[in-house]
C-alpha positions as CSV (number, residue, x, y, z in Angstrom):
1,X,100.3,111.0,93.3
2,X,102.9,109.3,91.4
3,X,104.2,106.3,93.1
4,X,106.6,103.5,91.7
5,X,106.7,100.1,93.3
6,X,109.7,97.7,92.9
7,X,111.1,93.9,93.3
8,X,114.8,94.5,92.6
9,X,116.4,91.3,91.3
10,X,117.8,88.9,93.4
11,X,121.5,88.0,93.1
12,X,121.0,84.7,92.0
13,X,118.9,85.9,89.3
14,X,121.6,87.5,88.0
15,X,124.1,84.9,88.1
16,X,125.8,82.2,86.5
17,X,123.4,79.4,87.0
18,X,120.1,81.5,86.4
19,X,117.5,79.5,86.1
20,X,114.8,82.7,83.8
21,X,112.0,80.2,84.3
22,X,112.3,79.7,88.5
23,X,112.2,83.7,88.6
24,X,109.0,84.1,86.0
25,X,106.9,81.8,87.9
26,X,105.3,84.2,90.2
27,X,104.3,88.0,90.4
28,X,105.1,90.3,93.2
29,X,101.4,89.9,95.2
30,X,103.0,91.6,98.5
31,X,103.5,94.5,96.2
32,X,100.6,94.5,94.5
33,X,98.8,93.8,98.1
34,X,100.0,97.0,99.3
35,X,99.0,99.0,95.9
36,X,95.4,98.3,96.5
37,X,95.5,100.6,99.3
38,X,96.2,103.6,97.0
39,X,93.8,105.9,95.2
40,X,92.2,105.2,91.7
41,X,93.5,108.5,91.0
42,X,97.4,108.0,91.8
43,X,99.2,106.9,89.2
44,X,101.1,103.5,89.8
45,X,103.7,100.9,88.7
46,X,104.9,97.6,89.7
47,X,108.1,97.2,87.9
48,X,109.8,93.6,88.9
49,X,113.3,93.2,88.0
50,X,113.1,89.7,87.3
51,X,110.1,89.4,84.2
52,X,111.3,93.4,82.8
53,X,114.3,95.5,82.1
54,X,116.0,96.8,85.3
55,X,115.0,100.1,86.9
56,X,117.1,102.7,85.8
57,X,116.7,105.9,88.1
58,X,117.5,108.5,85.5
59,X,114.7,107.5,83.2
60,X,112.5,109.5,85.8
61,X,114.6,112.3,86.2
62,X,112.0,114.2,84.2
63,X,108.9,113.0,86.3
64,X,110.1,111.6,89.5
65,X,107.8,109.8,91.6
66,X,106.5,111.0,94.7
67,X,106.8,107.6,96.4
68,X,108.9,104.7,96.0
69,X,108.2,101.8,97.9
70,X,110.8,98.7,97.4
71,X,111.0,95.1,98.5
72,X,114.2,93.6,99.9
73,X,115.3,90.3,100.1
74,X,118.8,89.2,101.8
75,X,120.4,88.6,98.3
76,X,118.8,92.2,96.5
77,X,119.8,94.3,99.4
78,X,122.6,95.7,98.2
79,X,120.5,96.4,94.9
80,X,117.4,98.0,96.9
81,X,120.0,100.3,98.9
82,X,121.8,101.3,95.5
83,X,118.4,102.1,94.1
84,X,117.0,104.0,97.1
85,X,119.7,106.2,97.4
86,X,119.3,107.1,93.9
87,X,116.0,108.2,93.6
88,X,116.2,109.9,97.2
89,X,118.7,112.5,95.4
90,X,116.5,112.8,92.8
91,X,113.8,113.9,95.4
92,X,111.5,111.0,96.0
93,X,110.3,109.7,99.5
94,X,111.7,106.5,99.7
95,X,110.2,103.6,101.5
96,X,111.6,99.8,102.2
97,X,110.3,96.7,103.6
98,X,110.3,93.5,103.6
99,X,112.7,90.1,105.3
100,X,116.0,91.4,105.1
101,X,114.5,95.0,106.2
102,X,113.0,93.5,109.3
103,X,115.7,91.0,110.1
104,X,118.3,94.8,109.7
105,X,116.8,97.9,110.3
106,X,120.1,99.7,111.2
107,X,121.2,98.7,108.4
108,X,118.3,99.3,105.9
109,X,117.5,102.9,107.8
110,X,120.1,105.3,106.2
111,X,119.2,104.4,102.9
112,X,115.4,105.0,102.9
113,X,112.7,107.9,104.4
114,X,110.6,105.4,105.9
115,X,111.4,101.5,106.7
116,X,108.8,99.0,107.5
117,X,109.2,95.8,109.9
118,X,107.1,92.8,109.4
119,X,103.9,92.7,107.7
120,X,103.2,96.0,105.9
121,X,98.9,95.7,105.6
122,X,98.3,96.8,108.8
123,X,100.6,99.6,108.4
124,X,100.4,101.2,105.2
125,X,97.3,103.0,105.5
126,X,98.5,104.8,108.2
127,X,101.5,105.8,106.3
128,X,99.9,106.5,103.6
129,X,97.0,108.8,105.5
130,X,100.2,110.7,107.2
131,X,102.4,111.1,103.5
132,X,99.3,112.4,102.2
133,X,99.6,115.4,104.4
134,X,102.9,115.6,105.3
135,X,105.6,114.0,103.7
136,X,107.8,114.9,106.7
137,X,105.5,113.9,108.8
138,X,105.6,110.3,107.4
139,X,109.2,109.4,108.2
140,X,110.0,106.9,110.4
141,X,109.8,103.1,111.3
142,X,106.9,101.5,111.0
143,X,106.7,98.5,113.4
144,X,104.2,95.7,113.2
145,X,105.1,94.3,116.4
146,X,103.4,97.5,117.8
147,X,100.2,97.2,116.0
148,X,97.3,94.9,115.4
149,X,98.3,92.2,112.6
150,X,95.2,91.4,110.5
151,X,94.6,90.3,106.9
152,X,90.6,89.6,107.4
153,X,89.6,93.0,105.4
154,X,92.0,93.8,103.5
155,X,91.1,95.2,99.9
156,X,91.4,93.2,96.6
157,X,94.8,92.8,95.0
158,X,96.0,95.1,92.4
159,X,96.3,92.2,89.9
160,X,95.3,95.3,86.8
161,X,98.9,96.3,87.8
162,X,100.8,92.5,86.9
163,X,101.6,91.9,83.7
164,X,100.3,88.3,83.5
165,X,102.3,86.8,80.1
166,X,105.4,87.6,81.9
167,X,104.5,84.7,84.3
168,X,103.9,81.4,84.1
169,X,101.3,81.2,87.2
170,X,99.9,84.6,87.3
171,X,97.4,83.0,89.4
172,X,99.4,82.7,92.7
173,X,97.3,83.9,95.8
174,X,98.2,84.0,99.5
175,X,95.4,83.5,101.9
176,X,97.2,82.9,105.1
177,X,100.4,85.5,106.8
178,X,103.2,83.0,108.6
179,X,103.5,79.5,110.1
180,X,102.5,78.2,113.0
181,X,105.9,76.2,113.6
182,X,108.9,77.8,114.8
183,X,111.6,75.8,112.6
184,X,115.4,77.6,113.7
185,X,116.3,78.4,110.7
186,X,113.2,79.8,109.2
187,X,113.9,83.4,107.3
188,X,110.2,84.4,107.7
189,X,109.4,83.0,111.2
190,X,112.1,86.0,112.0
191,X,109.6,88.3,109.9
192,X,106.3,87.5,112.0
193,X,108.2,87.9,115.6
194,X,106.8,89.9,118.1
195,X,103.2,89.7,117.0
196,X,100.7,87.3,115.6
197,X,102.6,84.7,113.7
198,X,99.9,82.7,112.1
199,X,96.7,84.3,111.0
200,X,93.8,83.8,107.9
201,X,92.0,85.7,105.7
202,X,88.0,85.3,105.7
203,X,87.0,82.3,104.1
204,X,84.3,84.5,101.8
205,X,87.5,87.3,100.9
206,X,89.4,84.3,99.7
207,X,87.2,82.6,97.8
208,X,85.7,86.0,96.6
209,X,89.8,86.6,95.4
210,X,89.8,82.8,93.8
211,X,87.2,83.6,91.6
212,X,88.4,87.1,90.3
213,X,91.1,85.0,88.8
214,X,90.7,83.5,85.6
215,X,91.8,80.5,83.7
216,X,91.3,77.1,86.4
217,X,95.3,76.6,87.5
218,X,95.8,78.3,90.8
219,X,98.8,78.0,93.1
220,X,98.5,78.8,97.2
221,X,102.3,80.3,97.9
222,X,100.6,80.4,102.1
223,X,103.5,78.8,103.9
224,X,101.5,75.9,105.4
225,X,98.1,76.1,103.1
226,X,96.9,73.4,106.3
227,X,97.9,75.2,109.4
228,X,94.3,76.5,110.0
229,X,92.4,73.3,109.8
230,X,88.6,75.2,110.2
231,X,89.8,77.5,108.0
232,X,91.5,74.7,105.4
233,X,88.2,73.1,105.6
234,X,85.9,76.0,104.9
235,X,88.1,77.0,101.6
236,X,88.0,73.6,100.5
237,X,84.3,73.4,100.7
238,X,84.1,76.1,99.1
239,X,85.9,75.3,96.3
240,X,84.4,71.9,95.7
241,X,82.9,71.8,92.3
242,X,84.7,75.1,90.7
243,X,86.9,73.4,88.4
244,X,89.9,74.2,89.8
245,X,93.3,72.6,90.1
246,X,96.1,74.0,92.2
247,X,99.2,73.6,94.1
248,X,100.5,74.6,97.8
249,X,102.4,73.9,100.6
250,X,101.7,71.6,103.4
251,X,103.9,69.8,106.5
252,X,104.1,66.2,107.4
253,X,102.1,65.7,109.7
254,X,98.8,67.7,108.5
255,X,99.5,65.3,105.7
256,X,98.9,62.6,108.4
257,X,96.3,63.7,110.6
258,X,92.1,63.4,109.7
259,X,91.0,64.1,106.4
260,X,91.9,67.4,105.2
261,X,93.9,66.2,102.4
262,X,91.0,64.2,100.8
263,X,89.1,67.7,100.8
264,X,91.8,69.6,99.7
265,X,92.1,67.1,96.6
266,X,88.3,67.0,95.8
267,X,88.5,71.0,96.0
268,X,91.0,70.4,93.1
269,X,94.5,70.0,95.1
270,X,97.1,68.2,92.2
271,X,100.5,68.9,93.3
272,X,102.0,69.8,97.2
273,X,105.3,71.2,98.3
274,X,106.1,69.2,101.6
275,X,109.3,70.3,103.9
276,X,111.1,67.4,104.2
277,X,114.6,68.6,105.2
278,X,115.8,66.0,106.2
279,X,116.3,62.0,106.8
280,X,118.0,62.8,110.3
281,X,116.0,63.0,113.5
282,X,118.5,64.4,115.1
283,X,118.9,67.3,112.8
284,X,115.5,67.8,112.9
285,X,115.3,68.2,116.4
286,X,118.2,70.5,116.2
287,X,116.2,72.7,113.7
288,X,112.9,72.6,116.0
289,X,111.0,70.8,113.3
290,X,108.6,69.3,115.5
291,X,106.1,68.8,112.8
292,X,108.3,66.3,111.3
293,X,109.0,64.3,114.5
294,X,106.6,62.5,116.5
295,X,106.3,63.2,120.6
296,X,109.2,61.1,121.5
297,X,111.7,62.6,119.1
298,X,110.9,59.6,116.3
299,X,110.7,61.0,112.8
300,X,107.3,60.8,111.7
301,X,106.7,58.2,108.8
302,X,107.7,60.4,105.5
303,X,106.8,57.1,103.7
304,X,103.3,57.4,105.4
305,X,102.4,60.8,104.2
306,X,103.9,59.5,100.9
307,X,102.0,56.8,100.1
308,X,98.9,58.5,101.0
309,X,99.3,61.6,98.8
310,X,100.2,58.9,95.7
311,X,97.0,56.9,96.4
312,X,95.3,60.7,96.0
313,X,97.1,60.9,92.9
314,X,98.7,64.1,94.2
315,X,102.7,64.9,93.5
316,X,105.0,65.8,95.6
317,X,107.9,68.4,95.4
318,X,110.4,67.9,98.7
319,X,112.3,70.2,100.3
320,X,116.0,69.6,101.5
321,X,117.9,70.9,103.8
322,X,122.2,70.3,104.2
323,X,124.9,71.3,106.1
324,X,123.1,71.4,109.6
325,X,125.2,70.0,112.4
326,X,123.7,66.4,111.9
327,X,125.1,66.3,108.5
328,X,128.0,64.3,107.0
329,X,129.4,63.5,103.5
330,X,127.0,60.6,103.2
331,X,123.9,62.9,103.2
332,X,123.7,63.6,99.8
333,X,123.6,61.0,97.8
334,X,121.5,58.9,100.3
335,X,118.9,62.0,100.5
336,X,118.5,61.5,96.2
337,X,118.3,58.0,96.4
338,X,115.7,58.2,99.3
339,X,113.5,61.1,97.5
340,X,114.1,59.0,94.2
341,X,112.7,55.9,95.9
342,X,109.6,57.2,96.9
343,X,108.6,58.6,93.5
344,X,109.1,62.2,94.9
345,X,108.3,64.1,91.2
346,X,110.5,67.2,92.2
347,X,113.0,68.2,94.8
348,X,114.4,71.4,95.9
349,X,117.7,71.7,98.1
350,X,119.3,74.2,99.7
351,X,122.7,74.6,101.6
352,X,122.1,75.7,105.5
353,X,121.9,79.6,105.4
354,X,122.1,81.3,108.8
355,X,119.8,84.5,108.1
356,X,119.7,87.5,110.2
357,X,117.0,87.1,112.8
358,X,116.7,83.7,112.9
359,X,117.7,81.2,115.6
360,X,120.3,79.7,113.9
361,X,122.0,82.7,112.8
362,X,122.0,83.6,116.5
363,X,123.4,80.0,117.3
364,X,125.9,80.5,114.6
365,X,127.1,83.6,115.7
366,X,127.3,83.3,119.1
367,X,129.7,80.2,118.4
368,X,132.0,82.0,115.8
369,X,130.8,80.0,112.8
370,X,129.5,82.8,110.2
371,X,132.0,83.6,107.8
372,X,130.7,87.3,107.0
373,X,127.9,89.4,106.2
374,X,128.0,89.3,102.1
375,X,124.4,89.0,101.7
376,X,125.0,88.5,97.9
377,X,126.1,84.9,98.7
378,X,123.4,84.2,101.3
379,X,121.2,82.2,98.5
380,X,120.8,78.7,99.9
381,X,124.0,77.7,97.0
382,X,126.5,78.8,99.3
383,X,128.4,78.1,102.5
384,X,128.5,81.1,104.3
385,X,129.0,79.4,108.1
386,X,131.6,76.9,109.1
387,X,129.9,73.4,109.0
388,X,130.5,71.2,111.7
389,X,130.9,67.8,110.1
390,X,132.3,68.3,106.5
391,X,134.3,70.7,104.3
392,X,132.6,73.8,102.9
393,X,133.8,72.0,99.4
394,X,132.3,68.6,100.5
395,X,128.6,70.5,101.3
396,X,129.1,72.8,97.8
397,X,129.7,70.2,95.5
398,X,127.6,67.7,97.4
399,X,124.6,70.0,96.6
400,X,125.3,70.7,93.2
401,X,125.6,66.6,93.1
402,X,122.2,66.3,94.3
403,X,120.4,68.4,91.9
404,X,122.8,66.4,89.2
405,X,122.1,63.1,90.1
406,X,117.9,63.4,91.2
407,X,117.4,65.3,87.8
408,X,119.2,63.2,85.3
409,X,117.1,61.1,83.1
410,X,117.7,58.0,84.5
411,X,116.6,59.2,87.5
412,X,113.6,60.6,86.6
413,X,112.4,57.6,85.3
414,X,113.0,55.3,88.2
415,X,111.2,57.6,90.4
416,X,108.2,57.5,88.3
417,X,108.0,53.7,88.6
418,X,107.8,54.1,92.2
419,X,104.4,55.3,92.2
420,X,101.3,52.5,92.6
421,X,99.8,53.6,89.4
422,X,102.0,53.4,85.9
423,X,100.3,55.7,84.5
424,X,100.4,58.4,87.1
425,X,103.6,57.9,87.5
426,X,104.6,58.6,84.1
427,X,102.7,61.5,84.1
428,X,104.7,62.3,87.0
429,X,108.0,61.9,85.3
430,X,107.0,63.7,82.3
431,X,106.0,66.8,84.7
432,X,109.6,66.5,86.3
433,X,111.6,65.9,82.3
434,X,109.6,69.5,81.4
435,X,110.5,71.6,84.5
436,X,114.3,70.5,84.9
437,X,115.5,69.5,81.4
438,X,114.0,71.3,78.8
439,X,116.1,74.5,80.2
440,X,116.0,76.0,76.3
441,X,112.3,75.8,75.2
442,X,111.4,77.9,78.7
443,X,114.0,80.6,77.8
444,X,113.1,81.1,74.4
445,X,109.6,81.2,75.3
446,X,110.7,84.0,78.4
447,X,112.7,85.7,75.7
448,X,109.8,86.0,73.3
449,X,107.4,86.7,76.3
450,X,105.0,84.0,75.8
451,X,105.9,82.3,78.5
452,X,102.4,82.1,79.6
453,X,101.4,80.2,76.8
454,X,102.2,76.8,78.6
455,X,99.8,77.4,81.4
456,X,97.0,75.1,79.6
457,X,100.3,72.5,79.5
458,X,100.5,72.8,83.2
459,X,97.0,72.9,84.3
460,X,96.3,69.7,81.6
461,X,98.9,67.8,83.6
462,X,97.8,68.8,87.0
463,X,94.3,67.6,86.6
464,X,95.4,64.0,84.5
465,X,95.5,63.3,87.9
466,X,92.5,62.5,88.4
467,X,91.5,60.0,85.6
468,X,94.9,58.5,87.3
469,X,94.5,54.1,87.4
470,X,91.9,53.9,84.9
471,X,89.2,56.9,86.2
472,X,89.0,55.3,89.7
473,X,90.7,56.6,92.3
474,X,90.7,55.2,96.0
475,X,88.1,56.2,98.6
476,X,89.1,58.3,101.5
477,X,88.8,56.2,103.7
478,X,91.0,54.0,102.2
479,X,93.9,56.9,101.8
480,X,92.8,57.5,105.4
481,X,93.9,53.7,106.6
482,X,97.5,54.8,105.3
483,X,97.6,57.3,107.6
484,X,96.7,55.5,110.8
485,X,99.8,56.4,112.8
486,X,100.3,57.6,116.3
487,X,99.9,61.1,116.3
């Protein structure tokens, strides 16, 4: 069986401000996930738009395939329907998943044989089992709500099928499905409704995965690496002693509570992705981010979680949210000077997007604020609602600003002497100087397809962390007295 697997581009790949480096970071594992449910004997290909030349239909005119799975996101849907429809009139069974499929399936269902909603593992044997015999018989929607949701024994990854120098972290690995917080505005809580929303691999599979990958950098793209704390613990342990260094993603307050950080860095944790969204307890309430609030509506201590990561040696990339009702003209600049006080090494922001399926988009609609339905424009860079408390030119440019302002040289530098440690903290500023302002070494390097030649760069930075402050580092229980707090 011939089948051909594809990640469409996303709009904002495509655009203006295309950032080629942001989009050759990772591979497409949910892809590559599902291929390892196929037979040695089929013949298969992951094309992603983003690292190769874009799919062009006609080039299989000859030798169509017999399947076509493809991925869709909010801002490659009208690419994923333009391809479907193409290769469906060449013949081919045509098959779509993924967010914006779940969050639409009226829409997504006249361009495609088969759609899937929510996670795809569970379901994909059985579709698979029912195309083999009947390619008829294998129409239809595939629901996950309907059906056990498991990841404990699911087969290896089909990482033969990545092209690993098209990447700069081939090594990405998810170990986890979901979250367990609910934030209102969350594009993949929407994914997971209507079935298990949080679940783990075994710790054995994952560690079994870990070590199939080579090289030492790794990087967890799990939504909340620490929302299982047993199973957090038992990866860690495992890992201890392997060499590793690697990145993920983690809230506030498991930042705060016991000592799972301390493992996580000794198992080789460097550099964490915290949600931060924003400086407002109100507008965190109003999102349901409870994990950033304490039990009487009190923001938990960012600065807490902060200074305990830095006395780890770990960096911090913080996440930023604007535009949510709580939100004025004032936000932005106070937000930089806030994230560049506390020696955050990178920041990512994003203008409030109502998705479909989410909370807020229901909130949104039901009071008349969404301006339309051009998913193209749904990408975090634009206003697609009415806000509440500024101009949609106030919350554009105020964005842009932000990324401006917390990136320019200056900047960079000043948050680097925020950090206990001089030496870490240049290190941290030289990690930030690389990713944001040396725009035209990583496109030459992505044009020439060597992009993965910086990995030893990357992983050499990561791990200066921990000869950090002259080869000692505190004690746990020391980074564990920052982090006495009343949770």
């Amino acid at each position: 069986m011939r089948v051909l697997m594809i990640l469409p581009a996303l709009c904002e790949a495509k655009g203006p401000f295309f950032r080629p480096i942001k989009y050759s970071l990772f591979p497409p594992l949910g892809l590559a996930t599902l291929a390892a449910y196929l037979s040695p004997d089929d013949d298969v290909r992951i094309i992603d738009e983003h690292v190769e030349r874009d799919v062009d239909p006609q080039r299989f005119i000859a030798t169509p395939p017999d399947l076509v799975v493809i991925q869709t996101y909010i801002t490659n849907a009208r690419r994923s329907y333009r391809l479907a429809d193409v290769f469906r009139r060449l013949g081919c069974f045509v098959a779509l998943g993924g967010l914006h499929v779940t969050s639409l399936p009226d829409e997504a269902a006249p361009h495609a044989d088969a759609i899937f909603l929510g996670p795809g593992e569970g379901l994909f044997p059985d579709f698979l089992e029912r195309f083999r015999k009947n390619r008829n018989s294998a129409r239809g929607v595939y629901d996950s709500r309907t059906a056990p949701r498991s990841i404990a024994s699911i087969p290896p990854i089909r990482r033969d099928l990545i092209r690993r120098s098209k990447y700069l972290v081939p090594n990405s690995i998810v170990v986890t499905r979901g979250c367990p917080h609910h934030c209102t505005f969350c594009y993949k809580d929407a994914f997971f409704t209507g079935g298990r929303s949080f679940y783990t691999q075994r710790v054995d599979d994952a560690l079994a995965e870990i070590d199939r990958l080579p090289g030492r950098h790794l990087y967890f793209l799990d939504d909340h690496l620490f929302g299982d704390v047993g199973f957090a613990r038992a990866l860690f342990e495992g890992m201890r002693g392997a060499d590793r260094v690697f990145q993920g993603a983690a809230t506030v307050d498991s930042i705060l509570r016991g000592d799972l950080v301390e493992r996580a860095v000794d198992a080789g944790l460097r550099s964490i992705f915290v949600g931060f969204e924003s400086l407002s307890e109100a507008t965190l309430a109003f999102s349901s981010k409870r994990q950033n609030l304490l039990r009487d509506g009190r923001r938990v201590e960012y600065e807490r979680a902060i200074r305990r990561l830095d006395s780890l040696g770990v960096s911090i990339n913080g996440s930023f949210v604007f535009g949510l009702d709580g939100d004025g003209p004032d936000v932005f600049d106070r937000t930089v000077d806030w994230a560049r006080d506390q020696g955050l090494t990178t920041a990512t922001f994003h203008i409030a997007t109502p998705y479909p399926g989410t909370a807020y988009y229901r909130e949104m609609r039901s009071a008349g604020r969404i301006r339309h339905s051009d998913w193209d424009l749904y990408d975090t860079r634009h206003v697609v609602f009415d806000p509440l408390n500024m101009t949609d030119t106030e919350l554009e440019r105020g964005y842009w600003r932000c990324y401006r302002r917390f990136y320019s040289a200056a900047n960079i530098l000043k948050a680097g002497m925020r950090h206990e440690s001089r030496s870490f903290g240049l290190k941290c500023a030289a990690y930030a100087a690389l990713w944001k302002r040396m725009e035209p070494m990583w496109n030459a390097l992505i044009r020439l397809g060597v992009v993965g030649s910086m990995r030893p760069v990357i992983e050499a930075g990561l791990n200066a962390a921990r000869s950090w402050k002259g080869g000692r580092r505190r004690d746990a229980s020391a980074a564990r007295s920052i982090a006495e707090t009343t949770l």
